[in-house]
BANU-877198 format. One line per field, with one value per residue (C-alpha): residue in one letter; x negated, y negated, z negated; residue number from 1. Coordinates in steps of 0.5 Angstrom, whole numbers, plus 500, padded with zeros to 3 digits. Layout:
<nodes>
r	c(A:...)
px	c(X:...)
py	c(Y:...)
pz	c(Z:...)
k	c(NUM:...)
</nodes>
This chain:
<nodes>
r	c(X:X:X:X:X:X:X:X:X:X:X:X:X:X:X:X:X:X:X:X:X:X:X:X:X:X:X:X:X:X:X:X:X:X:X:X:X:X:X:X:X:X:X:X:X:X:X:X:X:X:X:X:X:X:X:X:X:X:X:X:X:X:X:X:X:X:X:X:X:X:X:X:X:X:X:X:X:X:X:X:X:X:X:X:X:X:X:X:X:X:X:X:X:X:X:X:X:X:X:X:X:X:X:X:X:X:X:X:X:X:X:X:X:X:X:X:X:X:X:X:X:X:X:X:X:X:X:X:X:X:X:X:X:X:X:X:X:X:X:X:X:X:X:X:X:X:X:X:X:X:X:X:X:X:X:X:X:X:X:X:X:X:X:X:X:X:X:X:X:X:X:X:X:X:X:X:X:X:X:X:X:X:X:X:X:X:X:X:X:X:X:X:X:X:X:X:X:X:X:X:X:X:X:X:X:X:X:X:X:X:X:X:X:X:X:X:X:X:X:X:X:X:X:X:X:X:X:X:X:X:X:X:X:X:X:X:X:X:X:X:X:X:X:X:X:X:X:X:X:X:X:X:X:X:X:X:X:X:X:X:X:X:X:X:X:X:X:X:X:X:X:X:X:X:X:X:X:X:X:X:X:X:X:X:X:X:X:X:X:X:X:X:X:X:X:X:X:X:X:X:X:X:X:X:X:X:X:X:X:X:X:X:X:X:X:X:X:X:X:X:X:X:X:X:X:X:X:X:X:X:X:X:X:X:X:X:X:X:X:X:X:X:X:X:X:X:X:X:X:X:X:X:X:X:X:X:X:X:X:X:X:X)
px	c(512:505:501:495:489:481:475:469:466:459:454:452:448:452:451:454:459:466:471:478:484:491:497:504:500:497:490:486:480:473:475:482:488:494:501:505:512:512:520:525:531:536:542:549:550:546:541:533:529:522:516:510:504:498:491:484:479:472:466:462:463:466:472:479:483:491:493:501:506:515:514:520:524:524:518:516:509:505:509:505:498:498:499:494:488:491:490:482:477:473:476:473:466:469:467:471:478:484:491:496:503:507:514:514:521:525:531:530:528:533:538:533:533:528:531:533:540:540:539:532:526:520:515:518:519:512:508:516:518:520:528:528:533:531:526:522:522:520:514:512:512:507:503:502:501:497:495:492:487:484:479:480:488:491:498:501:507:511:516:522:529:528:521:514:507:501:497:493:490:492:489:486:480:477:475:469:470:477:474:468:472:477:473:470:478:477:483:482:487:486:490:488:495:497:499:506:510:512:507:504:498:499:499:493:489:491:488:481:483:481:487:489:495:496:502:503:509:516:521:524:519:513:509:502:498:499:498:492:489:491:488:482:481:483:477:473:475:472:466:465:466:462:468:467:459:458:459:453:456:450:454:456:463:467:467:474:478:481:488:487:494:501:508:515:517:524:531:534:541:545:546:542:534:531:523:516:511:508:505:498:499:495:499:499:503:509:508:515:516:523:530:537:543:550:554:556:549:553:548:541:535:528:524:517:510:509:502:498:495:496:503:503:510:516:523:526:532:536:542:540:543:541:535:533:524:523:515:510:504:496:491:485:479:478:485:480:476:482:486:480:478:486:487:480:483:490:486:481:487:490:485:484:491:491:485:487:489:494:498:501:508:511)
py	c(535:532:528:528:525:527:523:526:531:529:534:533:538:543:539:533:535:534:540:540:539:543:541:544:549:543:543:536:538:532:527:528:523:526:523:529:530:534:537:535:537:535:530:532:530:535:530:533:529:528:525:522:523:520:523:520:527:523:527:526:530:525:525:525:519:519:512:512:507:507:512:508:506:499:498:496:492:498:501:494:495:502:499:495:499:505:499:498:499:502:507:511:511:514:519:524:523:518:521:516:516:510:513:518:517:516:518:511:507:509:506:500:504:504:512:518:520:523:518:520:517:519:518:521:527:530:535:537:544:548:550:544:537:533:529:536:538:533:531:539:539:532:535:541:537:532:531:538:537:531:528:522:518:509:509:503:500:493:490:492:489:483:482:480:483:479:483:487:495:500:506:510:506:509:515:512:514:510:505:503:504:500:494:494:494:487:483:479:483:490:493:499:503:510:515:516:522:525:519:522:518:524:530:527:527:534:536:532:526:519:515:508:504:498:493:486:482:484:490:490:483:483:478:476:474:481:485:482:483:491:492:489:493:500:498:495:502:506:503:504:512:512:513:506:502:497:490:486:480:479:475:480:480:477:482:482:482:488:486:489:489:486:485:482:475:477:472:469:469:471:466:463:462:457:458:453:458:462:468:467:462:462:461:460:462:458:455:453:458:457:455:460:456:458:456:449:447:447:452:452:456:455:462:461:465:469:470:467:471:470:471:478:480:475:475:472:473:467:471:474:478:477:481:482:483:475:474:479:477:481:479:477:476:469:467:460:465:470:463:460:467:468:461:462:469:466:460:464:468:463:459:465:466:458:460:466:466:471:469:473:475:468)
pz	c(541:541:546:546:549:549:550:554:551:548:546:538:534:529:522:525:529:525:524:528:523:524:522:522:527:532:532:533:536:535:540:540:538:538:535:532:530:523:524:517:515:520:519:517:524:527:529:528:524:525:520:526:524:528:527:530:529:530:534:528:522:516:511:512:510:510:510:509:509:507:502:500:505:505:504:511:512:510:518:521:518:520:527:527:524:530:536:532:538:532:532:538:534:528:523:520:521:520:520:519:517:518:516:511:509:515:512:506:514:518:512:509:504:499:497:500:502:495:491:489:489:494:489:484:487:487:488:490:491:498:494:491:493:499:496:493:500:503:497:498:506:506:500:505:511:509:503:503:509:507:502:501:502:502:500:502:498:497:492:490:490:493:489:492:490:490:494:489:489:484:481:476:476:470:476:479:485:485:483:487:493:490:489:496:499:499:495:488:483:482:477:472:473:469:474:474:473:480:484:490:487:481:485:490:482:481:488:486:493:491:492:493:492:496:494:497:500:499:502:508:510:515:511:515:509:506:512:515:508:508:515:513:505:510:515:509:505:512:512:504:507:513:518:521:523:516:517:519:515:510:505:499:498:491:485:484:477:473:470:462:462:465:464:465:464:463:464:458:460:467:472:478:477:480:480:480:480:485:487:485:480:473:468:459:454:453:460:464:470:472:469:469:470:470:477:473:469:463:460:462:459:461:463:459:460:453:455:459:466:474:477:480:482:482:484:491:490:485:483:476:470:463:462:469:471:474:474:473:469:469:463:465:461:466:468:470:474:477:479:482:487:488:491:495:497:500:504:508:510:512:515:519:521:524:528:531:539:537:533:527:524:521)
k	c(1:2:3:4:5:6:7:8:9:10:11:12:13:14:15:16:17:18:19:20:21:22:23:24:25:26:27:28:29:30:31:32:33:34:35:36:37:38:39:40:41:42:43:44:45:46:47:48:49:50:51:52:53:54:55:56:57:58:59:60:61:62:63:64:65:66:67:68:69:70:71:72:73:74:75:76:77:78:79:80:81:82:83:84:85:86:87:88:89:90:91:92:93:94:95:96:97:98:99:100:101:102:103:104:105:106:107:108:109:110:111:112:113:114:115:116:117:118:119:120:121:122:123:124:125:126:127:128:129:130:131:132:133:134:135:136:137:138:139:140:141:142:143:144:145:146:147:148:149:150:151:152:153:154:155:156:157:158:159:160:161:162:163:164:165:166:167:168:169:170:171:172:173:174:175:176:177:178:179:180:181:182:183:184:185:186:187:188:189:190:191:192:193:194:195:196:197:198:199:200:201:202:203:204:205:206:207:208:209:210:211:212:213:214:215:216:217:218:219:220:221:222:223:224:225:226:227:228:229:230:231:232:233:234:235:236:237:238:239:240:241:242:243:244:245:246:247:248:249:250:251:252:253:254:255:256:257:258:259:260:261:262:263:264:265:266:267:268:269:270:271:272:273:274:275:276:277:278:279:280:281:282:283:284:285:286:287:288:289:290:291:292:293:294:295:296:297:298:299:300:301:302:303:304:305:306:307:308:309:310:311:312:313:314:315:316:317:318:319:320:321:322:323:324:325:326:327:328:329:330:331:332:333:334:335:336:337:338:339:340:341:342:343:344:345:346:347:348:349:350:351:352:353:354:355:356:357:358:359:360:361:362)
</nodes>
C-alpha cells in the first residue's frame, strides 16, 4: 500500500531531468514522495509484515541515497534521525533521490532485539540468498530493492548490549570517495574499518555504492547529542553529492582524525564496575579508568588504560564477568589534539540543544 504525493509539475530540459525509480513494482516518478510497504515473511501468527520505505524523487537528476537505520533491532536513534531529515524543508529542492528505511529489521524492532527471530544477525547475513534462513531472505530482498537502485548509501547504527559509541563514522577510508565524504560528514572520529564478512557495507562494496556507517549513542536509547549530529553529517553528506544547495556558512569545517587502530580495555575480574572516564575522554597508558568490585568490596581490581587514545565506546551497564569489553579505545597520532576537537564537538551541540526553541529528546 503506498501513498503518494506530486508537486506541480515544472518544465526541466531532458539532461536535467531525474529518472523515476521503481521499487517492488511502485514506480516513483521526479517530484513524488511516497511512503512504500516492501511485503516480508509473515508472523507464525498469520500477522503480514511489511518493511516501510520512504522515497523522495528529485525533479532534478542527481544520485540515489539510501539512509537506513535498525539493521539491529534495538538500534533506535538511526529510526529518529531518519525522521528529522524527512521533515527537512530542503527537501523539496533535492537532487536526485533519497530513499530512506528507518526499520529494516522489524522483526528485532517489534522485539527490542538486536537479532532476528532466528537468532541470526542481520549484518551478517549479507548479500543473502531468496532460500536461505530468515535473515538471508531479508539481507536478499533489501540488497535487490534498495541497495540496487541506488549510488550512494548511510547506514545508521548504535552500541550494543548496553554500550555507547561516541559518535564517530566508520568506513573503508582507503576508497577515496568513501573517505572524502566521510570527512565532510561532520564528526571528529573517523574510524578506518575492515569490511566485515556478511556486512551490508561488504555487499554495497561489491556492488561499487560508497557507503557510511554512522555509530552514536547506545541501544534501545534516544540520545539528543548523537542524533542531532547524524541529522546534520546525512545533510552535510548531500550536499557533498549535490542533492542539497551547499551551505552559505564560510567557515570551513574541522579536518577530523583518522583512528590508526582501537581496542578493548577489558575487566579484570567479575564483579560490579564503577567507571570515571567518559565518552570522549583522552587517555594514556596505564591511566585509571574504573575499578570492578565484588558485592562486599572485599576484592577490588583497577581497570588501567594499555595504551593511550580517546574513549570511543564504554559499557553502561555495571554488572560485569571477567574478561567483558568495558572502554573501547582509538589511537591517534595527537590524542591532545582529538581530545581538544571531540570536547569542542560536544560543546557546540550542546550549546545548540540549549538554545533551540524546541526542545530535544532528554
Amino acid at each position: 500500500m503506498a501513498k503518494a504525493s506530486a508537486s506541480p509539475h515544472v518544465a526541466l530540459s531532458r539532461a536535467t531531468v531525474n529518472e523515476p525509480l521503481t521499487i517492488n513494482g511502485t514506480t516513483i516518478r521526479p517530484g513524488q514522495r511516497l511512503t512504500l510497504d516492501i511485503p516480508l515473511p509473515q508472523l507464525y501468527t498469520h500477522t503480514p509484515m511489511t518493511m516501510p520505505a520512504h522515497v523522495v524523487c528529485g525533479k532534478r537528476d542527481g544520485p540515489r541515497l539510501f539512509v537506513c537505520a535498525a539493521l539491529h533491532g534495538d538500534e533506535l536513534n538511526g529510526v529518529e534521525i531518519i525522521r528529522r531529515v524527512l521533515q527537512l524543508r530542503a527537501l523539496q529542492r533535492l537532487r536526485g533521490t533519497l530513499v530512506a528505511i528507518p526499520m529494516v529489521n522489524v522483526y528485532g524492532v517489534i522485539h527490542h532485539s538486536r537479532y532476528l527471530p532466528d537468532r541470526r544477525d542481520l549484518n551478517r547475513s549479507f548479500p543473502g540468498s531468496e532460500r536461505g534462513s530468515l535473515a538471508s531472505r531479508l539481507a536478499e530482498l533489501f540488497m535487490s530493492e534498495i541497495v540496487a537502485n541506488c549510488t550512494h548509501g548511510i547506514d545508521l547504527h548504535t552500541g550494543a548490549g548496553h554500550r555507547a559509541n561516541l559518535p564517530q563514522v566508520r568506513g573503508n577510508l582507503e576508497d577515496a570517495q568513501t573517505a572524502s565524504l566521510a570527512k565532510l560528514f561532520g564528526v571528529p572520529v573517523l574510524i578506518n574499518s575492515r569490511i566485515r564478512d556478511g556486512s551490508l557495507r561488504e555487499a554495497a562494496a561489491e556492488c561499487g555504492i560508497p557507503m557510511l556507517v554512522y555509530e552514536a549513542g547506545e541501544a534501545l536509547r534516544f540520545d539528543e547529542l548523537s542524533i542531532r549530529p547524524g541529522v546534520q553529517g546525512i545533510v552535510n553528506v548531500m550536499r557533498a553529492l549535490g542533492m542539497l544547495q551547499r551551505s552559505r556558512r564560510k567557515t570551513p569545517p574541522r579536518e577530523p582524525f583518522i583512528a590508526n587502530s582501537s581496542s578493548w580495555v577489558r575487566a579484570p575480574q567479575s564483579g560490579i564496575l564503577r567507571t570515571v572516564v567518559g565518552l570522549g575522554a583522552r587517555v594514556s597508558p596505564q591511566d585509571h579508568l574504573g575499578v570492578v568490585a565484588d558485592p562486599f568490596g572485599e576484592e577490588e581490581s583497577e581497570v588501567r588504560a594499555q595504551s593511550g587514545g580517546i574513549v570511543i565506546g564504554r559499557t553502561n551497564l555495571p554488572l560485569v564477568h571477567e574478561g567483558e569489553a568495558v572502554y573501547h579505545i582509538a589511537r591517534f597520532d595527537d590524542t591532545h589534539e582529538v581530545a581538544e576537537q571531540v570536547e569542542a564537538f560536544q560543546s557546540s551541540h550542546e550549546e545548540a540543544l540549549e538554545a533551540d526553541t524546541e526542545p530535544g529528546i532528554v
